[in-house]
C-alpha positions in Angstrom: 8.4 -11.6 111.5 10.3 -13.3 114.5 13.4 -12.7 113.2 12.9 -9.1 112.9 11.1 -9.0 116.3 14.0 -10.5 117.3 16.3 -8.0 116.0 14.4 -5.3 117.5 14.5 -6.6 120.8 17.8 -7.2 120.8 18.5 -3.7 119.6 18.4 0.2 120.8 15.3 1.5 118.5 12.3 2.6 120.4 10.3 1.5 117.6 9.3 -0.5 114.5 6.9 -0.6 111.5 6.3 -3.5 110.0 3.9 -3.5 106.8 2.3 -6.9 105.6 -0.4 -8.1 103.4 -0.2 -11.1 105.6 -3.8 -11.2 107.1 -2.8 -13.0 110.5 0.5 -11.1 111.3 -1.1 -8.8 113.6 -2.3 -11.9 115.8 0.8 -13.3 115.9 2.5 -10.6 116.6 0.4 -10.1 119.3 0.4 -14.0 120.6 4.7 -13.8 120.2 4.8 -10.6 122.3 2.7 -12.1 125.0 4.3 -15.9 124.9 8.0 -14.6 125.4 6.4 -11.3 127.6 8.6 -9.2 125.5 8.6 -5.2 127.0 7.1 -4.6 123.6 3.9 -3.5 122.8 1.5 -3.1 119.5 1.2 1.2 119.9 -1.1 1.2 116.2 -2.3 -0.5 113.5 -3.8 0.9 110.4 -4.8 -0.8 107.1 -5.3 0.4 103.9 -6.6 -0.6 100.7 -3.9 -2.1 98.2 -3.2 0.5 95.2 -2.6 -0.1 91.4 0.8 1.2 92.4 1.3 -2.0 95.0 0.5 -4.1 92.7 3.0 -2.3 89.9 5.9 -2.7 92.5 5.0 -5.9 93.9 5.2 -7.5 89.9 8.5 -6.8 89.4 9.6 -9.3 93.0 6.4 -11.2 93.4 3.9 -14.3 91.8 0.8 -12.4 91.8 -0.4 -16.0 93.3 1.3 -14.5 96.6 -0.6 -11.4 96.9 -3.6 -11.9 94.4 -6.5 -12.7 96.8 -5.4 -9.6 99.6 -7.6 -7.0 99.1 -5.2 -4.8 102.2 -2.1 -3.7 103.6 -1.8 -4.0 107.1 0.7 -1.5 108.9 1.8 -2.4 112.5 3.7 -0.1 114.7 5.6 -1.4 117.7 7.1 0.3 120.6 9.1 -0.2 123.9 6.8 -0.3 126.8 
């Protein structure tokens, strides 16, 4: 996540989605964007439960030990302030 937060800040987009199953990333995000007081800010977040069709794509790159216990995907959307 700080590498592509990085990226972003360093670049011309006006925004970014990042999607996660990580159940802390939204915090972080949040705690990184306040710590360096980035001209960012956290414009949604929505979560979702995870699909049968998640789990199909995700066994083809993942150990289901990575993603077994997450019961949701977490979407966060970032924009310029």
């Amino acid at each position: 996540m700080n590498r592509v937060l990085d990226a972003f800040v360093a670049s011309d987009a006006t925004g970014l989605v990042i999607s996660t199953i990580e159940p802390s990333l939204h915090r972080n995000t949040l705690a990184r964007i306040a710590g360096l007081d980035l001209k960012v800010k956290v414009s949604e977040v929505h979560s979702r439960q995870i699909t049968d069709k998640d789990v199909q794509a995700w066994q083809e790159s993942f150990d289901e030990d990575d993603y077994g216990e997450v019961k949701e995907v977490v979407t966060i959307v970032l924009s310029r302030q």
